[in-house]
KEMARDO-934688 format. One record per residue (C-alpha): z negated, y negated, x negated. Coordinates in steps of 0.05 Angstrom, whole numbers, plus 5000, padded with zeros to 4 digits. Layout:
N
ZYX;...
END
This chain:
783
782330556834;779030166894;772330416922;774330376995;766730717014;763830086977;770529646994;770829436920;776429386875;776729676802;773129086773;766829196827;768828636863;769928616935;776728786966;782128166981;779628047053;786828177084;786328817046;780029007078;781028767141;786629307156;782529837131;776629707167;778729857235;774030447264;779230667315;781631237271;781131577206;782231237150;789731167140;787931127056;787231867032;790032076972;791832006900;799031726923;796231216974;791031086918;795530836867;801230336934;794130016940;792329926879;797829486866;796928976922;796228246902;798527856956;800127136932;795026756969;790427236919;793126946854;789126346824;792925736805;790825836727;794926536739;800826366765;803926016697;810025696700;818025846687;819926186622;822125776565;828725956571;830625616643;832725016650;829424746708;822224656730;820825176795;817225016850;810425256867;811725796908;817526136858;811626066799;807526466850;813326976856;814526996783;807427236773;806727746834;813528016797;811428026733;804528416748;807828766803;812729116735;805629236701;803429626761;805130326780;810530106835;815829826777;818629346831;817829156901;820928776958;821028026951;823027837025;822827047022;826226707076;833026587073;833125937031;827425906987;830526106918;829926866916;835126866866;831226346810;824826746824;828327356797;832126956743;825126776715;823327486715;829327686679;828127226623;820727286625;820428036617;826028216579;826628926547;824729006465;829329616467;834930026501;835829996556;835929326562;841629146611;839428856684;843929096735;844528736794;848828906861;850728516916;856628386963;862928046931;860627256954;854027356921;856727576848;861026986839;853826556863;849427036808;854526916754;855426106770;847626086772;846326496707;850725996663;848025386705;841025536707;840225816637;838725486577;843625606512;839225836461;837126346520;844326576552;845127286579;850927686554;855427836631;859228296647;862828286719;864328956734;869628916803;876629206809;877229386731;876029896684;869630056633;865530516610;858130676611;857330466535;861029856547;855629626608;850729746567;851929356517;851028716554;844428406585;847228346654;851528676698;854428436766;858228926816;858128966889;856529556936;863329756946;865029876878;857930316880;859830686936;866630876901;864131096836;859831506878;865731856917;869432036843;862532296821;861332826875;869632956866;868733106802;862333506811;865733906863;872633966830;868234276770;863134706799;865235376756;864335136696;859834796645;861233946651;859933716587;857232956607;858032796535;865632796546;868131996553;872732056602;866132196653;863331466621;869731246648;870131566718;862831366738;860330886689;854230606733;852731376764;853531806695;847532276699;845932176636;847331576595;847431126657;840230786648;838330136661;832329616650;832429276714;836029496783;836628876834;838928926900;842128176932;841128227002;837728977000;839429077078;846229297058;843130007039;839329977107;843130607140;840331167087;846831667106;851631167083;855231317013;852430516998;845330757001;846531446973;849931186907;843830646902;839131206904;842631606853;842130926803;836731046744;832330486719;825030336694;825129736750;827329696807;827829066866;829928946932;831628156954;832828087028;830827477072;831827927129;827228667119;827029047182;832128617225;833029247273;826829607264;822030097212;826930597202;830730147156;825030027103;826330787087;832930747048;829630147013;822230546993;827431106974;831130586922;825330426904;822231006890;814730856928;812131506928;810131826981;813831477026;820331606985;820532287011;823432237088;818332797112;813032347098;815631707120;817532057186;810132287206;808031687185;811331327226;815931667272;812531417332;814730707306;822830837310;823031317362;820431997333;813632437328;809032307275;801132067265;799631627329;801730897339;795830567314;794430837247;801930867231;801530047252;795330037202;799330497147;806229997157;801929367141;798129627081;804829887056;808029307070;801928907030;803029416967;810429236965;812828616994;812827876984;814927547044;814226767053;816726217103;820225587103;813325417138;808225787103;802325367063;800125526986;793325186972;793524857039;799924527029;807224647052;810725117006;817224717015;818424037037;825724057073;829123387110;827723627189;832624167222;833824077297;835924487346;840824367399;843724767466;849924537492;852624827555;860224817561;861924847637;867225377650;872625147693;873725427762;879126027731;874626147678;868626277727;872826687771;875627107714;868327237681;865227327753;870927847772;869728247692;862228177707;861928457782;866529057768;862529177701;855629207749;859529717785;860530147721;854630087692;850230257762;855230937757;852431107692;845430847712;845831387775;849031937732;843631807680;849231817629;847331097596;846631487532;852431797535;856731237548;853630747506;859330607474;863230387528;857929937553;858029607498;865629477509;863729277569;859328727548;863728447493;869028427544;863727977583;862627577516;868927337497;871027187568;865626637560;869326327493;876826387511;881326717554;886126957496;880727367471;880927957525;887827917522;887028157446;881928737469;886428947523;891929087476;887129457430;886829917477;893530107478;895530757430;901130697382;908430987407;909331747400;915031687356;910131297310;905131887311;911332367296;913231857232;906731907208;906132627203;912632747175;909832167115;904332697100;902732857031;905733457004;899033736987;896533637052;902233977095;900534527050;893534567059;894434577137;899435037132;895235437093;889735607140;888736117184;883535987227;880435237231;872935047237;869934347258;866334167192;861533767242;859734297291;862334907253;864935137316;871335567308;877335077339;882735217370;887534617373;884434107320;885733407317;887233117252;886732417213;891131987175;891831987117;887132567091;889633007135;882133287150;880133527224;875833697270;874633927340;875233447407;869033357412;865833137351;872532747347;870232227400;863232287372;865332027307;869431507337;864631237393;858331147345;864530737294;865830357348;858330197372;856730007298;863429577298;861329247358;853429097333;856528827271;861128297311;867128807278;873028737320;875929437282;876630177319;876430367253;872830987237;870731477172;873232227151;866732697161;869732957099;871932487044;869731887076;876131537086;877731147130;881931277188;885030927254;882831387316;890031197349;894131547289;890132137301;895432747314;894433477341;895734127313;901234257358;903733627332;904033757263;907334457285;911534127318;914133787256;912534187197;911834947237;917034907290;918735667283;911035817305;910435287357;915535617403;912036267403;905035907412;907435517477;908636057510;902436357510;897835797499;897435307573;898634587564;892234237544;888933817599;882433447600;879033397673;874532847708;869433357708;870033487623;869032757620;861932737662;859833487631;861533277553;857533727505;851933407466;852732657457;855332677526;862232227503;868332277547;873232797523;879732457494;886532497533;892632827498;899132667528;905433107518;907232927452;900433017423;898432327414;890632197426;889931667470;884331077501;879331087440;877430247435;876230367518;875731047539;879831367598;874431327655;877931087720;872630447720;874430227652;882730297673;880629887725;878429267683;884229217646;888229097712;883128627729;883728257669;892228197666;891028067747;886427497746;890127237683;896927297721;892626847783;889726347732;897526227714;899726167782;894825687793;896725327736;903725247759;901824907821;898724247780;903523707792;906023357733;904723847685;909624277637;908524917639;907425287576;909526017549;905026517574;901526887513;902627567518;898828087492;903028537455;906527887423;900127597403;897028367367;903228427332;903827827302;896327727289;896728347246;902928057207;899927507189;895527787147;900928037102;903927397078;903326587090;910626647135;908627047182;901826777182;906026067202;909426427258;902926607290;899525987291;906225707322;906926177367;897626017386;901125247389;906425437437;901725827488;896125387479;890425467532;884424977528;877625317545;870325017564;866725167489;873425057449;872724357492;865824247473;866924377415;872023867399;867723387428;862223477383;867423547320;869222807340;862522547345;860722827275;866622607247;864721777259;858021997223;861822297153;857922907157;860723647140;860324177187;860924817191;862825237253;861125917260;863726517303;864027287315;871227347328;877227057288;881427057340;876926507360;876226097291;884626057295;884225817367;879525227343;884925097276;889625017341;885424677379;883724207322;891724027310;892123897386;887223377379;890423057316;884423157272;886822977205;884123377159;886224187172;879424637167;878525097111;877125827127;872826327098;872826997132;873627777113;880827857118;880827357052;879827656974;873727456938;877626976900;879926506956;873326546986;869426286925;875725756925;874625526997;866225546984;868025016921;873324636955;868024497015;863324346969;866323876925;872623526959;869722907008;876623037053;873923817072;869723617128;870024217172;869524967150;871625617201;867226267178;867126847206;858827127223;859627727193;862627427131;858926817117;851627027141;849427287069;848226997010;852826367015;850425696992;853525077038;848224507041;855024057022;853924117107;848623817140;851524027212;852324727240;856525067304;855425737328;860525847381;856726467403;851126837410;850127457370;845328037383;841027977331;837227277322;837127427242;845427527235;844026727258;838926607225;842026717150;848526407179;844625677191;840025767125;847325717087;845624927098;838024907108;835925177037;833624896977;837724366953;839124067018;837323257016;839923117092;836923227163;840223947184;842723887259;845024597293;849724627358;849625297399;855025267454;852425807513;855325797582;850625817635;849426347685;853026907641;851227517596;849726957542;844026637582;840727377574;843427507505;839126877476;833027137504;833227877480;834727497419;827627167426;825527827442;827728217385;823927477334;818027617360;817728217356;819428337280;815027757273;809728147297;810728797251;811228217191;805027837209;800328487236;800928407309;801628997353;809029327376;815729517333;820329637386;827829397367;833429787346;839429997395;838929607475;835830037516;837430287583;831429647615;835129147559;842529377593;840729367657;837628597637;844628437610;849028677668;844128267706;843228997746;839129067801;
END
């Protein structure tokens, strides 16, 4: 135990002076009480506090030398397994070899006994890496038994047999969802767990035999939202060790470390009633006051985590010597219709947002702001990109509702038909006229309806997701908000004989201005229900304002064409139209001849815009050099406008693509094919997609077409090239357009950096999360 009266350690000498240094500050109590608090401390040993004779070097069985700051991780690991904590958080910048580090430890503390088998989760992109780097980096004599366990069946006996096991979240989260099936589908009787067909079901979750040596979690911020079925089913996972690798902890404030000290198991803080008065006041909520819950954050973090720099110094020197990165803005100057189009979006988007500003109703429409400002966003990449949103918007035809409902399982016909009275299982509010989802057929009252659906959407949005897609309250499954149908709907279909009797009673349902401004708690605008009982206007909801710019945007596109017509000389080309341009974008994902059709038909319409132009300019200068680059964006849509815009300009080599719309498989194919072929100069990924865990330093040249909300989503997506193995200077391109929302997007981004920065490095403040109402305001440039 440490004297803290004396500030000694166990050994009677004094206390690490970082250690003591937060503990000595005489503006409160001390934050250190406690046998729990006694034994997170005890196991601090920041690296800077491990002597060079300490920190050994790799295990025998790897095959190549590590560098100085992974023997340091190796041995903050290793004694970090001997402590109390059985794991910890090794938070290493994005780059620095997080996954050789916890190679070594594998092979350096391997289990004598059952359980021996390390189990380690990631998303898809990363397994593939893990397994290439555990027969690469391994020697023979020392080779792990793997076992990849994605999209086929085992059993529990069968995982353990080997000495590592790779899966991904998703398949987690699944075994998870038969688990509490099964559970529920047996509640009256006695399971007997002994019975192989439950090894089979949930081979990672079985309550009993499912046990493992060593739990890692690749890129740990997955689990970051604790009410997800992701972090649940990580929780539920048994093991005598347990780590969390992220180069990005925190990236939208404290309230994610508590799914992670949950995984992990860090006692007290595991148990959310302690973590939230400890330090509620630092996401939002009431708890023990601002300062000593800074204090209790950085002695917990101290206890846990191992978090170094591309920049940070062991022993006085660099702990990584990388070729320079440098940093470039370009500003692509919109044309005169582009300006007026974004300047006509922004001004009636002002107007909106000072309505909800007056109203006080920010909250409450939050959602639709955000609409708002992605509307503003793409306007500043390309035209075509708000025609895509505007037809979003647009819900599917009645009859297609009506189809749907007559498809309905059996099952689930029956089990609507079957009740009596219906209650929201969100509100438990008796309902009248439910709505219900496809496929599951589960339901739920108005509502909680566009509740669900607006926080879906926000999270979509935040993400750089471009789906309305949304999940069951009740199974979890996913469903589109425009498929949605009404009871009188189904009755319609499957009850006629009772419908008739009902309408005459019952008045038509209507949904006034004055529901949408009064909305129960949550405050979101009611949804419209037309005749037929199709639920309508969920991507941009039905508020006279919002209607309003989407006949701004077809207007000023209509004037942009007009005023294309009148250049002299020129052929005019097809205009794109919006319904043509959703419908085939969503058959082209079903097979390579459609796909064909809908880059012909991008060809055909063709529209040049400032960035797509800037970019092609700095694709040609690149190319005379014989570099590789790789060009990321937020929006698809976007990546197949540069293919275009790339074929326009008679590149000659066609870009290869890596995005989420593409299997694991042909991802790892396209990461191999840039990597290796000299011809494969230029790569199109997606943010979202290609931000974690990729390895790309075949590129020495990086493109971010825009800017995203949060600096780290960035951040991983350039340290795909400026890692650890990267011989070449590492040149980065942002395109912005001055005098928009992305001049004040880049500096909250420099906000929300220094910020985290400043929970990481013990300076004052932890304020990021959601924009608030002073951040909004910033961004719609509001006075």
């Amino acid at each position: 135990m440490f004297d803290f009266t004396n500030g000694l350690d166990t050994f009677g000498n004094p206390l690490p002076s970082r250690l003591a240094n937060v503990l000595s500050d005489d503006t409160h109590e001390s934050p250190v009480t406690g046998k729990e608090l006694d034994d997170l401390l005890a196991n601090i040993r920041p690296d800077v506090d491990i002597p060079e004779h300490n920190r050994g070097v790799g295990p025998p069985g790897l095959k190549y030398p590590l560098y100085r700051h992974q023997e340091v991780a190796l041995a903050w690991m290793k004694q970090m397994e001997e402590g109390t904590n059985k794991g910890g958080i090794l938070a290493d910048d994005m780059g620095l070899g997080k996954t050789i580090s916890t190679l070594s430890l594998m092979l350096s503390n391997q289990s004598k006994s059952r359980p021996k088998t390390n189990l380690i989760i990631g998303p898809l992109s990363l397994i593939r890496q893990w397994e290439e780097e555990l027969y690469k980096k391994t020697k023979l004599a020392h080779k792990f038994s793997v076992f990849v366990y994605h999209s086929k069946k085992t059993t529990t006996y069968e995982l353990l047999k080997h000495d590592v096991v790779l899966t991904t979240y998703g398949t987690l989260a699944q075994e998870l969802k038969r688990r509490e099936k099964f559970i529920q589908e047996n509640k009256d009787r006695n399971i007997d767990w002994n019975d192989k067909s439950c090894m089979a079901k949930f081979p990672l979750l079985h309550p009993e035999k499912a046990v493992f040596h060593r739990i890692i979690l690749d890129e740990a911020q997955c689990i970051k939202n604790r009410n997800t079925q992701t972090a649940k089913a990580c929780h539920s996972l048994r093991a005598t060790y347990r780590w969390c690798l992220t180069g990005t902890p925190m990236m939208n404030g404290i309230l994610e470390l508590y799914s992670l000290l949950k995984f992990l198991r860090i006692r007290p803080y595991n148990a959310w009633e302690d973590f939230r008065q400890t330090f509620g006041t630092l996401f939002g909520q009431y708890g023990d006051p601002r300062s000593i819950a800074m204090n209790k954050l950085r002695a917990l973090l101290k206890a846990i985590m191992l978090r170094r720099k591309k920049d940070s110094k062991l022993d006085g020197k660099p702990i990584l010597q990388l070729p320079p990165k440098r940093e470039h803005i370009v500003y692509a100057e919109l044309s005169v219709d582009e300006r007026d189009f974004y300047k006509q979006l922004e001004e009636k988007a002002q107007v909106v947002f000072s309505k909800y500003l007056r109203e006080g109703s920010v909250g409450k429409n939050y959602s639709n702001i955000l609409v708002l400002l992605l509307r503003l966003r793409q306007a500043c990449c390309h035209p075509h990109l708000n025609l895509d949103v505007d037809d979003t918007a647009k819900p599917i035809a009645d009859e297609e509702v009506e189809k749907l409902v007559k498809k309905l399982d059996a099952t689930i016909v029956e089990r609507i038909k079957g009740v009596e009275a219906f209650e929201c299982p969100i509100c438990y509010d008796a309902v009248q006229s439910p709505s219900f989802f496809v496929p599951c057929g589960h339901d739920s009252c108005q509502d909680c309806l566009s509740r669900i659906v607006d926080s879906a959407i926000a999270q979509n949005l935040h993400e750089g997701n471009e789906s309305d897609k949304a999940k069951c309250p009740v199974c979890r499954g996913v469903f589109e908000p425009r498929k949605c149908f009404t009871y009188d709907l189904f009755k319609k279909v499957h009850m006629p004989d009772t419908l008739e009797s009902s309408t005459k009673i019952e008045p038509e349902y209507d949904v006034s201005s004055e529901d949408e401004e009064d909305g129960s708690e949550g405050g979101y605008p009611s949804d419209e229900i037309d005749s037929k009982g199709n639920l309508k206007g969920f991507i941009v909801y039905d508020d006279d304002e919002l209607a309003d710019i989407d006949e701004l945007t077809k207007e000023t596109k209509k004037t942009k064409d007009k005023g294309k017509e009148k250049g002299k000389g020129k052929e005019k080309k097809p205009d794109v139209k919006p319904s043509m341009l959703k419908s085939l974008r969503l058959e082209a994902a079903k097979n390579h001849k459609a796909y064909k059709r809908y880059m012909t038909y991008l060809r055909k319409t063709w529209m040049p815009a400032a960035k797509v132009t800037e970019c092609m300019k700095l694709l040609r200068e690149i190319r005379e050099t014989g570099e590789k680059t790789i060009i990321f964006s937020q929006w698809t849509l976007l990546l197949d406008l540069l293919e275009v815009a790339m074929w326009h300009e008679q590149f000659p080599e066609k870009p290869i693509r890596y995005d989420g719309s593409m299997t694991g498989e042909e991802r790892s194919k396209a990461a191999k094919a840039f990597r290796d072929l000299p011809e494969c100069n230029v790569m199109l990924v997606s943010l979202r997609a290609g931000n974690a865990g990729l390895n790309l330093t075949a590129a020495s040249r990086v493109i971010i077409m825009d800017p995203f909300w949060n600096p780290y989503i960035e951040m991983q997506a350039i340290d795909r090239t400026y890692r650890i193995g990267q011989p070449k200077e590492v040149e980065v391109y942002r395109i912005l357009t001055q005098e928009t929302v992305e001049d004040r997007i880049v500096a909250l981004q420099n906000k929300k950096k220094e910020i985290v920065e400043a929970a990481l490095d013990e300076t004052e403040s932890m304020k990021i999360g959601r924009l608030g109402v002073s951040e909004l305001k910033f961004l719609f440039n509001a006075r």
